[in-house]
C-alpha positions in Angstrom: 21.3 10.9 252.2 21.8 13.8 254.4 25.3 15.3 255.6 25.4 15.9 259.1 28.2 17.9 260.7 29.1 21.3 262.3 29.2 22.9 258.5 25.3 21.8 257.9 23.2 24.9 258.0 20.9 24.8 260.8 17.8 25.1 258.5 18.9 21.2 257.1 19.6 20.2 260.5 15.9 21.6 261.4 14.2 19.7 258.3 15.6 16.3 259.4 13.0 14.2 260.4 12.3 10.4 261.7 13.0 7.8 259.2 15.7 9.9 257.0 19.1 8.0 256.1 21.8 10.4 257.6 25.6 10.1 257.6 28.7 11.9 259.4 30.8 11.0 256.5 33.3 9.0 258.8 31.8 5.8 260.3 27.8 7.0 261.3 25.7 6.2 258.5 21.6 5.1 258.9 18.0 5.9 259.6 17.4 8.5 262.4 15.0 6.9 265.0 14.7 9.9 267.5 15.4 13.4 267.1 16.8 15.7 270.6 17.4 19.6 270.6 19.1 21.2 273.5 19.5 24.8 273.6 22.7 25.4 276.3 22.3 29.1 276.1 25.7 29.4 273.5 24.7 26.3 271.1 22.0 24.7 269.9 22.5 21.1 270.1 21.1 18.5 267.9 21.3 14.7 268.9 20.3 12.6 266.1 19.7 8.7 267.5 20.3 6.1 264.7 18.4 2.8 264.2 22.1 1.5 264.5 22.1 2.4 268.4 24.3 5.4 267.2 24.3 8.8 267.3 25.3 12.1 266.0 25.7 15.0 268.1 26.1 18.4 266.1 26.4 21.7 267.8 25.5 24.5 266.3 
C-alpha cells in the first residue's frame, strides 16, 4: 500500500499507476481508478480517483 500525502516524494507520486491500493492514512484507503496531473505554474497537482468514488488531491 502506498502513502499518499504532501511529504511523498514526487518520484512515488509519479510511479503510481491504475489498479494500486493507496491510502491518506486518515479515512482514504483503495484502488486508484484514474490518475489527473495539473501543473498550476507554482504546484504540481496530483488527483488520484479511487474505486471508492474518492479522491486524493496532493500538491506538490
Amino acid at each position: 500500500m502506498i502513502r499518499l500525502n504532501n511529504e511523498t516524494p514526487g518520484e512515488v507520486l509519479q510511479d503510481v499507476k491504475v489498479g494500486d491500493m493507496v491510502t491518506d492514512t486518515f479515512s482514504k484507503t483503495g484502488l486508484v481508478e484514474t490518475i489527473e496531473v495539473n501543473d498550476d505554474g507554482l504546484y504540481r497537482i496530483y488527483e488520484f480517483h479511487l474505486v471508492t468514488g474518492r479522491t486524493i488531491t496532493v500538491k506538490k
